[in-house]
N, C-alpha and C positions, 0 to 999 in steps of 0.2 A: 504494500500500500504506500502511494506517495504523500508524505508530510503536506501539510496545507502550510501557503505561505500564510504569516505571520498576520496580516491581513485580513485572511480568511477564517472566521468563525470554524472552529472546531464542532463537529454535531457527531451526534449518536452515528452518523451513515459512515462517518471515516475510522469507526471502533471495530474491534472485533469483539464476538458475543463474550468471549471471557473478561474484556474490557468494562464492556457496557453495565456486564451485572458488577463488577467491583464496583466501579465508580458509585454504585446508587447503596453502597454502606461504608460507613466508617473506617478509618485506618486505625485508628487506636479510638481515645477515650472521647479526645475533644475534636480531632480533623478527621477531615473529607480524604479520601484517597484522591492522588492526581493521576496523569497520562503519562510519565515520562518524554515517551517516545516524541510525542505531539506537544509537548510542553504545557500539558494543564495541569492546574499547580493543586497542591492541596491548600485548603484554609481552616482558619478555627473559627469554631462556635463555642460557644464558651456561656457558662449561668450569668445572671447577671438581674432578676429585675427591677432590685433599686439600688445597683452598683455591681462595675465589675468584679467577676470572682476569677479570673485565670489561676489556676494552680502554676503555682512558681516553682513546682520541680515536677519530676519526673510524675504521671500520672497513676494513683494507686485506683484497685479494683473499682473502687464504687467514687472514686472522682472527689474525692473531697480532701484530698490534702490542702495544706497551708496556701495561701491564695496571694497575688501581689497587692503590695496598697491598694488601695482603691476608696472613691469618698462614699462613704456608705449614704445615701440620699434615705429622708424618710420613707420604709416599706408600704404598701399600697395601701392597707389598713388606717394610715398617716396621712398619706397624699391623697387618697379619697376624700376624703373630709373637709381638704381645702374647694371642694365642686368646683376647682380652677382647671379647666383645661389648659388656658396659656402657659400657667406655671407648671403642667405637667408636661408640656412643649418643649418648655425649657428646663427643668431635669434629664427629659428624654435627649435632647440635643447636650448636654453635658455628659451623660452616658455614651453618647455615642464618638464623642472625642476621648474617654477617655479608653474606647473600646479600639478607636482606629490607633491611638497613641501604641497600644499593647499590640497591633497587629490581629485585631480579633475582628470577624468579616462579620458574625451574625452572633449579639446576643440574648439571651433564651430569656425573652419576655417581650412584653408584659403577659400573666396572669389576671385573667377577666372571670374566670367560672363565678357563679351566683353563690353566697351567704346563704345555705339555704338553713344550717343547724351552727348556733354560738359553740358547741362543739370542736368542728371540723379543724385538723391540728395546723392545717395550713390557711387560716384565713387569713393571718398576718400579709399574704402574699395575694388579698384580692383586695378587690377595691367597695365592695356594694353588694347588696341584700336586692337590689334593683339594676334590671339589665339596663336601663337607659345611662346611669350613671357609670357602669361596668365600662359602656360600648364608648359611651365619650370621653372619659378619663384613658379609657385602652388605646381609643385612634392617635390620642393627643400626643401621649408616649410615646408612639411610636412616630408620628409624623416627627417628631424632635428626633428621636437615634436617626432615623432616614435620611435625615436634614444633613448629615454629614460623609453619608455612603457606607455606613453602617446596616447592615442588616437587621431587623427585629424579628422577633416567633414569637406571635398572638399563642396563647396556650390558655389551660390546656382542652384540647376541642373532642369530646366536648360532654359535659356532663358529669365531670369529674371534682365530687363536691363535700369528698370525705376522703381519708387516709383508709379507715380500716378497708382491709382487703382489695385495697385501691384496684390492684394487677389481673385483679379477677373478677370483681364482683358488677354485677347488672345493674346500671341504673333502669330501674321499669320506669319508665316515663309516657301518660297518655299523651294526644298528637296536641292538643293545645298547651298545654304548659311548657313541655317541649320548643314547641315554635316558639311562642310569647315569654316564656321567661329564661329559657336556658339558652336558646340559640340566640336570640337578637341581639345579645349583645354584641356575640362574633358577629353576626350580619353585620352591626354599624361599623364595627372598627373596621374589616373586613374593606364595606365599601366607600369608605370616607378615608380612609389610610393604603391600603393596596401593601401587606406586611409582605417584607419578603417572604418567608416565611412561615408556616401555620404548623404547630404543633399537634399530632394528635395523642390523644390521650390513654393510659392503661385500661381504663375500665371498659365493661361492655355495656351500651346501651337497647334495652328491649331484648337481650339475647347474644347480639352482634358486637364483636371487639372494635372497639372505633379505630383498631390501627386496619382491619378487612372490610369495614363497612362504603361497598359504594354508595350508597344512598346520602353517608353524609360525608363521605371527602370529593363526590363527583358531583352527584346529581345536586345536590346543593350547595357546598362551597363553591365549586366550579361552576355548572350550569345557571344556576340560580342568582349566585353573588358576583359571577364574575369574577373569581378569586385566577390571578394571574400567577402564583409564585409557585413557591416549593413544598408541600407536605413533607414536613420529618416528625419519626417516630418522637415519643417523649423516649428517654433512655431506658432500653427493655424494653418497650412497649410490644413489640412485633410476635404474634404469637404464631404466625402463619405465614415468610414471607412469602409464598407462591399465592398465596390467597391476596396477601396484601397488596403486593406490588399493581395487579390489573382494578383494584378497587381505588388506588390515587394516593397510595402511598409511594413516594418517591425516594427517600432517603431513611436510611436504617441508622439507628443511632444507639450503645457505639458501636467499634469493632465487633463482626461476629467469627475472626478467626477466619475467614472464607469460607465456613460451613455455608452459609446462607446464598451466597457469591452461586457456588457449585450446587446449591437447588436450584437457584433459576434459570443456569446453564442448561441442566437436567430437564427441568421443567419445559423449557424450548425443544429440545433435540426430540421430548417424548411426546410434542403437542399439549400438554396441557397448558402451557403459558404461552400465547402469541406473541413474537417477537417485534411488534409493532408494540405491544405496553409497553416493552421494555425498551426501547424507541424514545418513549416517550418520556419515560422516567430518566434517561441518561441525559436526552436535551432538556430537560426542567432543570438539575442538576449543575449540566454545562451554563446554562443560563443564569443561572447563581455565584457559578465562580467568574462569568464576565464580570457581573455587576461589583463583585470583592476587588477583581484588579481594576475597578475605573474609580475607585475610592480617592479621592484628591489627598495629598498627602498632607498630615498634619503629625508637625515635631514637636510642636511645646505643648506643656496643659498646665495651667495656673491654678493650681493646687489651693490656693488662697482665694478664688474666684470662688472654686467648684464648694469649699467649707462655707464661704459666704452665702453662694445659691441655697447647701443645703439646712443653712440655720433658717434663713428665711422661710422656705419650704415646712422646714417644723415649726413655726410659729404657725403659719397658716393650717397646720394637721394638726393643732391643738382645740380641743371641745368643751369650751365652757359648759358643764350641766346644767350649775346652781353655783348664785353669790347673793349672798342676804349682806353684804355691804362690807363685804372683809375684803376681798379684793377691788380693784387693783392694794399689792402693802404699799404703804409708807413708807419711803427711804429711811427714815430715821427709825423703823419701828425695831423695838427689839422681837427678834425671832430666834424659834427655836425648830430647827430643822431635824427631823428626826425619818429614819426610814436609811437602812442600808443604800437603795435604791439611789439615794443622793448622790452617793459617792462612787460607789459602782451600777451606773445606767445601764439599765436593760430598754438595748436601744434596737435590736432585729430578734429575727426568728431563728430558730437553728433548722439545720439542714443544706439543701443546697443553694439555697441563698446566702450564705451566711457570711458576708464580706469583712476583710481585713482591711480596718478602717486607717486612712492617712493621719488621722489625729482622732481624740475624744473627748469631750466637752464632761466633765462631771456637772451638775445642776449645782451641785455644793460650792465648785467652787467659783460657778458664775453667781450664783446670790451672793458672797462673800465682794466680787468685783462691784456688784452694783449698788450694796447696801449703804448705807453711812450711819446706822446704829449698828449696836451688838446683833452677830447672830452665833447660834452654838448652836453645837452636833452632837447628835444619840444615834447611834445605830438600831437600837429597839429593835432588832433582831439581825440574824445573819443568814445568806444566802441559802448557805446549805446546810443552815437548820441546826449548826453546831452552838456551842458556847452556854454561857449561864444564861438560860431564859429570865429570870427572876430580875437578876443583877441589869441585865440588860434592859429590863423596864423599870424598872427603880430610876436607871441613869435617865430613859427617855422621861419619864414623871417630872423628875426635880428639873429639868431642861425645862417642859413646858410649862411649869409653877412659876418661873422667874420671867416669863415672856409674853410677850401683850398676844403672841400671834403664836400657832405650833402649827407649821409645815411637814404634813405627814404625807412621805414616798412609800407607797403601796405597791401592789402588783404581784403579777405571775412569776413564777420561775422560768428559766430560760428549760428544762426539761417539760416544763409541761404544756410547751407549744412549738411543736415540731412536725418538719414533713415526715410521713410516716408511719404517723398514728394519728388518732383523736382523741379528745379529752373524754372525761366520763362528768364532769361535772361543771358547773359555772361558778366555784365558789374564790374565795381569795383563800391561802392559807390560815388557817384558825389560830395558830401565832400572831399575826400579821394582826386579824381581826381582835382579837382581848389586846394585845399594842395599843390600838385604838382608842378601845373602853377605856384602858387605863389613863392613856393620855385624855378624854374626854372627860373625865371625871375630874384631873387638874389645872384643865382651861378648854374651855368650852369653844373658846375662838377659835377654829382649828380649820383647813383648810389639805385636803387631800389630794393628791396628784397620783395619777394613776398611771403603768405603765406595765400597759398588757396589748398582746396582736388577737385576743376575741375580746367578745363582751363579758364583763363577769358581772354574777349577781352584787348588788349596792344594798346590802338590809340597813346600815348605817345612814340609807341617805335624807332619812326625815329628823339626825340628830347633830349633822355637821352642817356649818353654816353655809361651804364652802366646797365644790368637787369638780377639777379639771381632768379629763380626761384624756391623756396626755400619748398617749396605745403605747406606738414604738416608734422613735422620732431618726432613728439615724442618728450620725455618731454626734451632730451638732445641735442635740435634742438636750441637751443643759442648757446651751446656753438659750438656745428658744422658750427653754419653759422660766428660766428665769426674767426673762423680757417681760413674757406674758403676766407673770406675778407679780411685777413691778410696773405695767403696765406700758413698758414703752413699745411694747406691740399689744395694739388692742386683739383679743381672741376673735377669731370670724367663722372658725370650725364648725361643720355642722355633719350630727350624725348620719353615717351611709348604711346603718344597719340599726335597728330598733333595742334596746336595752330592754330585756322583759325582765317582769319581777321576779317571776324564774322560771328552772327553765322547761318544767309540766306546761308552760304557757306556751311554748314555742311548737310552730303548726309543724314541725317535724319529730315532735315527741310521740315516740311509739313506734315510727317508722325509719329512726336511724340508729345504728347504720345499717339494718336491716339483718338478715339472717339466711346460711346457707347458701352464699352466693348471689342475692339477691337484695336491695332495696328498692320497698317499694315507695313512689312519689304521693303519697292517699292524700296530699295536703292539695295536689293538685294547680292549679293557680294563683291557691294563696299562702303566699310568700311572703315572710319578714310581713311591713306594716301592712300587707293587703288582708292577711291572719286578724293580726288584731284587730284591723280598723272593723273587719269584716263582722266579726264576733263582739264588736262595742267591748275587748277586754281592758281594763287597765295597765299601765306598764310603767316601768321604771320613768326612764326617756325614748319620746318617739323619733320614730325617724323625720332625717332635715335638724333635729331640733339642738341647739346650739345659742347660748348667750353672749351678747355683746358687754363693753363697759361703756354703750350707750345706749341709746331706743330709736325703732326708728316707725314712721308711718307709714301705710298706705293709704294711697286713695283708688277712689272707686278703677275698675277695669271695664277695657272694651275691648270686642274681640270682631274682628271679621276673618273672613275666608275669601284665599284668593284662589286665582282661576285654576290654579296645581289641586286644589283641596286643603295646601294648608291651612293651619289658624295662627293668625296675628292679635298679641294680645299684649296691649299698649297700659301701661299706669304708671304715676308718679310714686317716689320713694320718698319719703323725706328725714334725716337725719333729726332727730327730734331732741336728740341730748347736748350733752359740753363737750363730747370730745369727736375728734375723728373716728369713724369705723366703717367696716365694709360688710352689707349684707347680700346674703344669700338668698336671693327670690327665689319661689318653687312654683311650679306651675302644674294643678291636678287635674286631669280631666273625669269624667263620670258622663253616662247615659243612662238617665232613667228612663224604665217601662225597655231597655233593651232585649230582644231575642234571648237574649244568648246570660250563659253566667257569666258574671263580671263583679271585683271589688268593688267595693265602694267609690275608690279613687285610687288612680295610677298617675305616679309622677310622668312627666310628655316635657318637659324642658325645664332648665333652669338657666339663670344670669346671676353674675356678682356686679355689685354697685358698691365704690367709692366713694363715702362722702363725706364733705368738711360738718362739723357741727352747725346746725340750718342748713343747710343745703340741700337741696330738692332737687331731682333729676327723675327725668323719663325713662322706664325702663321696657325693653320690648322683649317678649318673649316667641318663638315661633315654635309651632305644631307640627311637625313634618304631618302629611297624609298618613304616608305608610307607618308612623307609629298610633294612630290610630286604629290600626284596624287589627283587625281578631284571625284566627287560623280558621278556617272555615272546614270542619272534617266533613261537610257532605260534598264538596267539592275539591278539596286537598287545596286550597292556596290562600290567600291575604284576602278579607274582604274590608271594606268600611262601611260599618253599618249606617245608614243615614239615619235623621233626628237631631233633635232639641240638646246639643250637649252642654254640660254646664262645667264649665273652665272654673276652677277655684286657684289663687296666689294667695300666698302667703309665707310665713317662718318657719314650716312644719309639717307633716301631714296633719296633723292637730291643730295648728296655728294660723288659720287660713281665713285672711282679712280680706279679700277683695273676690267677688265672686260675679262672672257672662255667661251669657247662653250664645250660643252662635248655633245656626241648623247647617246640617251639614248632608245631602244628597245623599252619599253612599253610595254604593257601586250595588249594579243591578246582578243579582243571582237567580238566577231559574235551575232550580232542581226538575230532569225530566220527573214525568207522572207515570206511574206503572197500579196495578192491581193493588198492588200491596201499599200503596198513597194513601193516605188519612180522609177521612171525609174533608177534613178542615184544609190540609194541602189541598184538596180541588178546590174549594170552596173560596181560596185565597188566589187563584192561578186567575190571571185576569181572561184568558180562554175559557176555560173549564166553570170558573168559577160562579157566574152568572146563572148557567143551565143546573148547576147539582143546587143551589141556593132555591130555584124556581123550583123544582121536585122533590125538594125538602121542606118546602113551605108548603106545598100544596100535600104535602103526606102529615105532615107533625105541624101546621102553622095552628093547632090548635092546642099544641103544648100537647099534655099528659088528657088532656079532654076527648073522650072516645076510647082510651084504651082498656081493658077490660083492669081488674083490682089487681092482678099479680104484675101487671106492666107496669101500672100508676105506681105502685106502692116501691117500686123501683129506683123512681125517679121522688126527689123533694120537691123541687121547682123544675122552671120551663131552661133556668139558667144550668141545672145538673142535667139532666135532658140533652141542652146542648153540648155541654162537656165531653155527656159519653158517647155522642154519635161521635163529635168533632175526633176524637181519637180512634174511631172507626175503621180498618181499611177497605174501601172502598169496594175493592174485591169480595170481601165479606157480604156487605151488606147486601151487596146484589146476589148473591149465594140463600139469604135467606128465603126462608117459602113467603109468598106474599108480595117480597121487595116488588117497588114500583115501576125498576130496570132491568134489565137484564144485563150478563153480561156482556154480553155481546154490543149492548148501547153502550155499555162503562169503556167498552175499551177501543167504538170507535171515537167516542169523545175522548178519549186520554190518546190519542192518536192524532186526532187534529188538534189538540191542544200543543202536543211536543211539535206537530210540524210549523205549527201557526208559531211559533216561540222560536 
């Protein structure tokens, strides 16, 4: 075979088969096999998705040896919170120089799967309990790594929403929750980012391993989304690559020694694999390592920029609960800082995110930088649970007896939130909690910062004045939170997941993680706050919800529809307090008297606004169509139901100040009509519908009047009557002895009704 000039795009046509199948696995841990011969190079992928993880030496079994610096930016659990897509633009574009700096072509995030249980050991690493916030926060991410010729992998795709038995177990998922709450969020990033490429995931959904499933790496990410890049396995994922490869999995990750290589060689020579899939998958592949060598070259990274981006970034990931007027402190205040946490921050998750940060910020000892009264330190317990328990709250007591203010650092252990596994509980450790007691009983002032990657239950929170929720900030997550306590960063944080009182309350109790290889989804569509709102139950803090050290107003909203279907929905903000702050608008949509099941309210957009103290500005919010609309299973695809919809904004999904109606057409569906059709579907079919109405009137327009005592007694009213025809099949009813029709009329009118339609 002769060499292609240098010029000429190397493709799958100038490979040989034994070529073609290396190329589509792994050489080792983190790189790509290349072509020598042809000069196609290998590159790295490498973890990464709120900082790079390269392993700085040799690559061990399971890929987690010691990693090079890297700024560890707040995990997604943190950057959620800020609902900034710009600022995740810009992390993301910081990620991605400090990716091309290390020579790493694609790294392995963002992380978008749905919250669906405060459980799940890896939530640290998602963004939202709601796909809207998952898909916008995911695209934003990655449009910033992109921005510098960095590759990114949307993950994991898809369904993949708990640790236990991750590699095996079935997500059962029906087709609308499915569509509406697990995929759209990949849809948005998907089609609004264009990621190199898409992760799929360990688990199997409905039966099927998402690394073999065509339905969801072809027919829908490709046909549907338009998805241009690469499918690669998540690490181990591939449980079948001769299955895999013709279903739209293109790249095997890592190394499989060339067992896998020599299946699909195999596989070819014996016909079971067409050597056009495999065609396919070597030029998706090639197509990736062009776009790695067109990578513009970038030699410096300002390490002092990247700590600056990510303190900033964890102020903004920080969530006021509750403040009954203890914060913002007082410079002069004396304080008493107590909480291990202070000084050794629990600032990521462990596993394979788990980044070797360029510096660390202790919280202790940035309050100490910004304070100008006393402050003193209690540890009030230790990490790993050794030492004098007694002695050690004795010391946090007398600390906060002497102090107008007690700064209590809470939180999870770094082992009990990790990829891997999942938790069994929501609680904080019960050390940690009598800590507390005891401190609240020597000064009541007390103010809690919390620093956990799930939600945990809060029983404490009707007895402290004072509760920031602080998750996991990244390594410049002290000095954030001390800003925030001191106020020179107002907090703007608002929940991406709902805090329930506990965790019996959460719509995935009972069904997670499920059992025998199996979870099943029974919660269905309602998810995080669509549970609650749905069920009127009470909860800790709802979702959205988030306190400022200002107020701010709305006034009324107005909403139109333009000629796309979207909704435009216009209202002023107004900064109502003394200081500067920025809030977060939420925008709900609802249809009442709708077809179909639906929450109460589903977030459809949101906006942040800037504003000086007074200050007022117009803020506009827009409704894409397509997120409007429902999975239609009598038809398989997207519909918009038309009607009277009511747009609600506000603070919260509870918080919700300013409330339009806009009507909205809806897209026209016609289910054909067959025997087995409802009275009530002919009835409603604008063919059909007129002639079954006239023969139903002329047989029953008398109600239950005429009919002998075991018919009447049947029926209560003319309204139950209708009911139980309305659910009739049509077919039936002309089967009965007496019926007014035959069938023979039922089915030439169901016949000119589907041709008239």
């Amino acid at each position: 075979m002769t060499q292609p000039e240098p010029s000429t795009p190397v493709t799958a046509a100038d490979l040989t088969l034994d070529e073609k199948a290396a190329l589509t696995s792994g050489a080792d841990f983190w790189t790509t096999k290349g072509v020598a011969r042809l000069g196609v190079p290998s590159v790295m992928m490498t973890d990464g998705p709120h900082g790079l993880r390269k392993q700085a030496a040799s690559s061990d079994h399971l890929g987690l040896a010691e990693s090079v610096p890297a700024t560890c930016f707040p995990p997604a659990v943190g950057l959620g919170s800020s609902f900034d897509p710009e600022l995740a633009q810009r992390v993301g574009a910081a990620l991605g120089v400090e990716s091309a700096v290390n020579d790493v072509a694609v790294i392995l995030g963002p992380g978008i799967n749905i919250k669906r249980s405060p459980l799940c050991g890896r939530n640290f690493e998602y963004f939202s309990e709601d796909p809207i916030v998952a898909g916008v926060m995911g695209a934003a991410l990655i449009k910033g790594i992109q921005s510098t010729g960095v590759g990114a992998s949307l993950k994991h795709f898809a369904a993949n929403n708990q640790e236990d038995d991750r590699m095996r177990v079935s997500a059962d998922i029906d087709a609308r929750p499915l569509r509406e709450i697990y995929l759209r969020g990949f849809h948005h990033a998907v089609t609004e980012s264009q990621p190199w490429t898409v992760m799929c995931s360990y688990n199997r959904i409905n039966g099927v391993y998402a690394s073999e499933d065509p339905w969801l790496l072809t027919d829908v990410l490709r046909g549907e989304w338009g998805f241009e890049g690469l499918v690669v396995s998540d690490w181990g994922a591939v449980n079948d690559r001769v299955v895999g490869l013709p279903a739209g999995l293109d790249l095997e990750m890592p190394a499989s020694g060339g067992r896998t290589d020599a299946q699909l060689v195999a596989a070819v020579h014996d016909g079971r694999l067409d050597e056009a899939a495999l065609d396919l998958a070597a030029d998706r592949v090639l197509h990736l390592l062009r776009k790695a060598q067109a990578r513009p070259s970038i030699d410096a990274l300002d390490v002092d920029a990247h700590h600056a981006l990510a303190r900033e970034a964890a102020g903004r990931s920080i969530v006021l609960l509750k403040n009954e007027g203890v914060l913002p402190l007082a410079p002069t205040a004396r304080i008493a800082v107590i909480g291990a946490f202070a000084e050794q921050p629990r600032y990521q998750g462990a596993g394979s995110s788990l980044i070797n940060p360029t510096r660390l910020d202790a919280a202790l000892t940035e309050l100490h930088a910004q304070s100008e009264g006393e402050v003193t330190y209690a540890a009030g317990f230790t990490l790993d649970g050794s030492g004098d328990a007694a002695a050690l709250t004795a010391e946090a007591v007398a600390a906060a007896k002497q102090a107008e203010v007690a700064v209590v650092f809470l939180g999870l252990p770094a082992d009990e939130e990790s990829e891997g596994y999942d938790r069994d509980h929501m609680n904080l450790p019960a050390a940690q909690l009598a800590l507390l007691d005891a401190v609240l009983t020597a000064n009541p002032n007390v103010v809690v910062v919390l620093s956990n990657g799930g939600a945990v239950a809060l029983p404490f929170r009707d007895r402290v004045p004072a509760i920031v929720e602080g998750w996991l900030l990244g390594q410049a997550g002290g000095g954030a939170t001390a800003d925030v306590l001191f106020g020179a960063v107002n907090p703007s944080g608002k929940l991406t997941e709902t805090i329930p009182l506990r965790l019996q309350d959460n719509p995935s109790y009972g069904n997670f993680p499920g059992e025998y290889g199996h979870v099943r989804y029974g919660e269905g569509l309602f998810v995080g706050y669509r549970w609650y709102d749905e069920r009127e139950l009470d909860v800790a803090y709802p979702f959205g919800h988030g306190l400022s050290y200002t107020t701010f107003g709305y006034s009324d909203a107005s909403a139109s529809l333009d000629e796309g279907g979207d909704i435009t929905v216009t209202l002023d903000v107004t900064n109502t307090g003394a200081v500067a702050g920025r809030e977060v608008v939420q925008l709900y949509t609802s249809l009442p008297g709708s077809s179909v099941q639906r929450p109460p309210r589903e977030l459809k957009a949101f906006a942040s606004v800037d504003l000086q103290a007074g200050e007022t500005r117009s803020v506009t919010l827009t409704v894409r169509a397509h997120d409007l609309a429902y999975w239609d299973v009598r038809v398989d695809r997207w519909v918009v139901e038309g009607g009277a919809y009511t747009v609600e904004v506000g603070a919260s999904s509870r918080d919700l100040r300013a409330t339009a109606t806009v009507e909205v057409a809806g897209d026209t569906v016609r289910i054909p009509l067959s025997l087995n059709s409802s009275v009530a579907d002919l009835m409603g079919d604008p063919i059909a519908g007129p002639v079954v109405q006239q023969v139903m009137a002329g047989v029953f327009g008398g109600g239950t009047e005429g009919m002998d005592a075991a018919g009447a007694s049947m029926m209560a009213n003319d309204e139950g009557l209708a009911k139980m025809l309305g659910s009739l099949p049509i077919g039936r009813l002309a089967s009965f002895p007496g019926a007014p029709v035959t069938l023979d009329d039922v089915q030439q009118l169901i016949d000119h009704a589907n041709a008239a339609g």
